[in-house]
N, C-alpha and C positions, 0 to 999 in steps of 0.2 A: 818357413820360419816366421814368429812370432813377429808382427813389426812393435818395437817398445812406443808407446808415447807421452809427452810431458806437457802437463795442462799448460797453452800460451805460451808455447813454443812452438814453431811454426817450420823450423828445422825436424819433428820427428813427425809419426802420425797421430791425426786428433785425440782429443782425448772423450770418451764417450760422452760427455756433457755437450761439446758441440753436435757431437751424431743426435741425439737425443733433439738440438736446439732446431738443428735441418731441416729434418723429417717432422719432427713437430710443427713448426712452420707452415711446414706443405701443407698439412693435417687442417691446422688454422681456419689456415686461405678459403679453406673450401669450406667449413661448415661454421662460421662463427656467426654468418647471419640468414643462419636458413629459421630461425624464427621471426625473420622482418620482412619475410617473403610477402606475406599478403600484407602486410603497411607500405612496402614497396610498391607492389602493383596498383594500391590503391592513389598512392602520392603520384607514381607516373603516369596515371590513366591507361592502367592494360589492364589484361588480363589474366587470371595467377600463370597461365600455362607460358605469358610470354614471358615473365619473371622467373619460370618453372628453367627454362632455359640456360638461367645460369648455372643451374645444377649441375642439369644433366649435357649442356652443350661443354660445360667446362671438362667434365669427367670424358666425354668426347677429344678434347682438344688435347685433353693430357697424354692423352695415348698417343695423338701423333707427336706433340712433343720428345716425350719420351723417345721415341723413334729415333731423333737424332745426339740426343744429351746421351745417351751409353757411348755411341760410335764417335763424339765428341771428347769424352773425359779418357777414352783409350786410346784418341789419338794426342791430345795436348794437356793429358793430367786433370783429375779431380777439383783442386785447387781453383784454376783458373775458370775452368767452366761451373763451378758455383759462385763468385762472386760475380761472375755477368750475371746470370737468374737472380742471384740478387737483386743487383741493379735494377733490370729488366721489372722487379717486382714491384720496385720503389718508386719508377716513374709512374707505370700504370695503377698504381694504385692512389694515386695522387690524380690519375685523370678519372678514376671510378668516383672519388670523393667529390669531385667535379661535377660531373657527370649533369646536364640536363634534359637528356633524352634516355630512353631506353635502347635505343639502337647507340651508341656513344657508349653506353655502361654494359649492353653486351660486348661492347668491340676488346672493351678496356680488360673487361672479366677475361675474354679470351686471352688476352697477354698476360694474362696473371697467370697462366698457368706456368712460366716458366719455370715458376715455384716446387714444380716437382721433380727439379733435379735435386732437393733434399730427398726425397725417397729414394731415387733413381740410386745417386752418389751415396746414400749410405749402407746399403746394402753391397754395392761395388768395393767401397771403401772396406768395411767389412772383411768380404770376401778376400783383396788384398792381405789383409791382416791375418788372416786366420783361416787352418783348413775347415772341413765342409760340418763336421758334426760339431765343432768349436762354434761357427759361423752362425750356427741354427740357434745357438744357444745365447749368441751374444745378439744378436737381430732382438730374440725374444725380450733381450731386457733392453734393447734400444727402443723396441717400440714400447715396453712397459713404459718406460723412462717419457717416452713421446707422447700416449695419450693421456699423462698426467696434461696436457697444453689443449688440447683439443676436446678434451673430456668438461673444460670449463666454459670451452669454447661459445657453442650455443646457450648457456645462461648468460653468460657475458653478453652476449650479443642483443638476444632479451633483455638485458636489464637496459642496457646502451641505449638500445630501439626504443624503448618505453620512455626513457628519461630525455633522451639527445636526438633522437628522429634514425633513421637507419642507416644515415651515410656517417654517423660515428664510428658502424663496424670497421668500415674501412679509412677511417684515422685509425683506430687500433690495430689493422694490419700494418699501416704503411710502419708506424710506430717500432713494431716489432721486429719489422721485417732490417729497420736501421739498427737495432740494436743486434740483431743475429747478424750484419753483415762486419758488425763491428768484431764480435768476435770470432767469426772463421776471421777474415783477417790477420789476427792476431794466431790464431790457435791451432788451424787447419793446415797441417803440412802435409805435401805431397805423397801418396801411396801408391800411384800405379806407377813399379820400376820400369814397367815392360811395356813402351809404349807402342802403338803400332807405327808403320812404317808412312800411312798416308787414311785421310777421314774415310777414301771409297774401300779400302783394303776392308776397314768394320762391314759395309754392308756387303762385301762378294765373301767374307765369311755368315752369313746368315743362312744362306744355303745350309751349311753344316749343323747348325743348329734348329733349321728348321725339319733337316731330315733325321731330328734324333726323338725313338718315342717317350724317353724319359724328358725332355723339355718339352713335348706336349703332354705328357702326363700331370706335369709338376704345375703348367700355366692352365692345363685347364681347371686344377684344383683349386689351384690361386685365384681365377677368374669366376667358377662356381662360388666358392667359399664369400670372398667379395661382394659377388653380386647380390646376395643375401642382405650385404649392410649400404651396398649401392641402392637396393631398393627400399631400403627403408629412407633411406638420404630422399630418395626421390618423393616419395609419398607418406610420412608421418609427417609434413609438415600441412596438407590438405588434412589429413584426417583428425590431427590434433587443433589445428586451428580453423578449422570449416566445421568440420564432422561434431567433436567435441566444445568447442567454444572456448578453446584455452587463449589465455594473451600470451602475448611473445614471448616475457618473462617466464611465466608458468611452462609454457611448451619448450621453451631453453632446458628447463630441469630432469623435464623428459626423457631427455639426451643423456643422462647421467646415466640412468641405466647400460644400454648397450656399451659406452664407455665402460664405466664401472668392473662390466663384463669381463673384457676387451681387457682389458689390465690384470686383470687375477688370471686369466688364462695364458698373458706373454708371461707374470711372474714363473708359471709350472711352468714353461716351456722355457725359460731361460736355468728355470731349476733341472730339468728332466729330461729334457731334447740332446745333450750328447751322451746320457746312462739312454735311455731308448729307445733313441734312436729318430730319423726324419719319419721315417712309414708308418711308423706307431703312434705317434704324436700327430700325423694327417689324420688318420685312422680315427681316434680318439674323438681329438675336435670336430671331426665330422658329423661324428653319431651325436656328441652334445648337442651340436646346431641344430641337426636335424630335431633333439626331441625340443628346443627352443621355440623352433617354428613355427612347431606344431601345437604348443601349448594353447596360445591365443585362439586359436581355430578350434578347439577343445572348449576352450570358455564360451567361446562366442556361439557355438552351437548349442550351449547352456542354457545363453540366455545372459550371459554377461557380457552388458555394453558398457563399458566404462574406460577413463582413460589410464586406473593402473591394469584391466584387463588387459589393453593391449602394449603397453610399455613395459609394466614390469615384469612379463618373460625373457622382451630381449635382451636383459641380462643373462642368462642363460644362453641367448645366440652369441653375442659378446664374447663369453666367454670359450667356449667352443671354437669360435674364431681367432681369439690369441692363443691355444692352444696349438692352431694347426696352420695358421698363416705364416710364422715365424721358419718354418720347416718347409711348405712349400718355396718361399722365398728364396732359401738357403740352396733348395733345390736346381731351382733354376740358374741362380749364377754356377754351380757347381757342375754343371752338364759338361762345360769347356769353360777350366778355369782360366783363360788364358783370356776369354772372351767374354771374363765377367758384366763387364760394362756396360755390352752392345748385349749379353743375354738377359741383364738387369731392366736394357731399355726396351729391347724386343718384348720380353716377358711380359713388365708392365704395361707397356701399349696395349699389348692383346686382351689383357685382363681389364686396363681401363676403357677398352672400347667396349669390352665385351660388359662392362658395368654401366656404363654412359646408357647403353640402350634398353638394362631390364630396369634401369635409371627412367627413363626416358616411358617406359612401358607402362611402369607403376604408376606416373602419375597422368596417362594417358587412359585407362583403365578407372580408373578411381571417380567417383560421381557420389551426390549424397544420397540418391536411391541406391546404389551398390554397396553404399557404407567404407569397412574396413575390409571385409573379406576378401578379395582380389588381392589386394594387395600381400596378403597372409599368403594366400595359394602361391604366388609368386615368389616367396622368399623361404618356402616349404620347397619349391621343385627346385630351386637352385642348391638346397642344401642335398638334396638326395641327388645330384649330377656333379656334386663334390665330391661325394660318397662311390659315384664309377670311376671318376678317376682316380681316387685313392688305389681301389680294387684293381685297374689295370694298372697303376705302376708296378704293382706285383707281380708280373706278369711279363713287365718290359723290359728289354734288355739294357744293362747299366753300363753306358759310357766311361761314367767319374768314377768308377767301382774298381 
């Protein structure tokens, strides 16, 4: 049954402006100063690959995170396990701001990741509330709702970098990060009725959900689909600011595209995902990305080198991606709705490890003799191994069904 909720009332469940405020957050955290990337490295005296770190070492860290925020919020409630990550967000990001080494500012980054119990818990929360093609459908517009925050993210960050030096970005998280603690506080009332019995009970059910093929079908779509925008996270800020000669500013706006994207395709999928359906809506998004992908590598075999050559398709991967991520999502908690939280967290681990490393890949791969293309092929193959696991959920036998 439906849980009702009432905006800043803390007695029913949140009201989608906080899910929205969460998850966006999370969203933030991570990409608001990947255009100060190289003024960083240059201010710390490294090298970009060790400033590269915080990327893809954070999108690494999330994932074990994760790990334990599901098995956490099913044993002691949503509620309380997002105002610690809160916290947890607020001090470390007050030692990032600090920071006068680069091993200090990676350490800090790491603890920033607590922040992803906004994704985690709203998808859980979610799920809570509502069955599974409802679920698909409200995700899509939380995350529409979400990357309106992140979508400004890296111009923000750009304009910040350019005017204030780079550790503004992170005054503007810690900022944020106090204003969103103030209103879960206020507005986030508890969702999981059913809590488990003890924290290790979540992980000796994992087993059960590791032996189901529709929650690896659902995670590896999630984790293909992803690593498509994981890899661009990783490596458009080398190719836009090395390759091409953008400032931080300028390469902040970059980012609007796949944003942009990313938005009009959660809108359809919050429109369209419970008329038809999670498989078709994977389905869909998949074949968009994929022809997304492939755009750039079309131009660039042209002969066009330029920086809307390579930015303004992934609007089209963007989109493709809110089209089918919404659904994989919905997937995953949906396998054992019992174990949305711990499926939420396992899910996401697997998909943010699996993104941390073609994270990690891209910008590994990438050189100015290579140029952009590596990194094109890269977010080309992950989109066509979204496209097999779609094809075997079809196939696979349905638990939640």
């Amino acid at each position: 049954m439906q849980q009702q909720s009432r905006f800043l009332d803390r007695t029913t469940a949140p009201h989608i402006v906080s899910l929205v405020a969460v998850a966006g957050l999370s969203a933030l955290t991570m990409n608001i100063f990947l255009p100060a990337l190289p003024a960083m490295a240059l201010d710390l005296g490294v090298d970009y690959d060790r400033v590269q770190v915080l990327v893809s070492g954070y999108i690494a860290m999330t994932a074990l995170v994760q790990l334990v925020i599901g098995p956490l919020s099913d044993r002691y409630g949503r509620r309380p396990v997002m105002i610690g990550a809160l916290l947890i967000l607020i001090v470390s990001s007050l030692v990032c701001l600090l920071a006068s080494s680069i091993e200090i500012l990676t350490f800090a980054r790491m603890i920033q990741t607590a922040v992803v119990a906004g994704l985690v818990l709203s998808r859980a929360i979610i799920r809570d509330m509502v069955p599974m093609d409802e679920a698909a459908s409200m995700i899509g517009y939380v995350t529409m709702g979400m990357t309106l925050i992140p979508m400004i993210g890296p111009t923000l960050g750009g304009v910040l970098s350019d005017n204030f030096g780079w550790r503004s970005n992170f005054t503007a998280i810690l900022i944020a990060a106090l204003a969103v603690l103030l209103l879960v506080y206020r507005d986030l009332g508890e969702t999981n009725r059913q809590k488990s019995g003890s924290f290790s009970e979540q992980f000796r059910a994992w087993p059960r959900l590791l032996a189901s093929p529709r929650f690896w079908g659902y995670t590896m779509a999630g984790t293909f689909t992803s690593g498509a925008f994981f890899a661009f996270l990783g490596g458009a800020p080398f190719v836009g600011g090395t390759l091409l000669g953008l400032t931080p500013s300028m390469l902040g706006l970059q980012f609007m595209f796949i944003a942009a994207g990313y938005i009009a395709g959660n809108y359809l999928s919050g429109r369209f995902a419970r008329r038809a359906g999670i498989d078709m809506m994977m389905l869909v998004g998949g074949v968009v990305a994929l022809v997304g992908a492939a755009i750039p590598i079309i131009l660039l075999a042209q002969g066009y080198v330029s920086y809307l050559a390579f930015f303004a398709p992934q609007v089209v991967v963007g989109f493709g991606n809110g089209l089918s991520l919404p659904s994989t999502n919905a997937g995953i908690v949906s396998v054992r709705p019992e174990l949305a939280g711990s499926a939420s967290g396992l899910g996401g681990a697997i998909t943010m490890g699996g993104g941390a490393f073609v994270s990690w890949i891209a910008s590994r791969i990438l050189s100015v003799e290579s140029g952009a293309m590596p990194l094109m092929l890269v977010m080309l193959a992950c989109c066509l191994l979204a496209l097999v696991a779609v094809v075997f959920l079809r196939f696979a036998p349905g638990e939640e069904r």
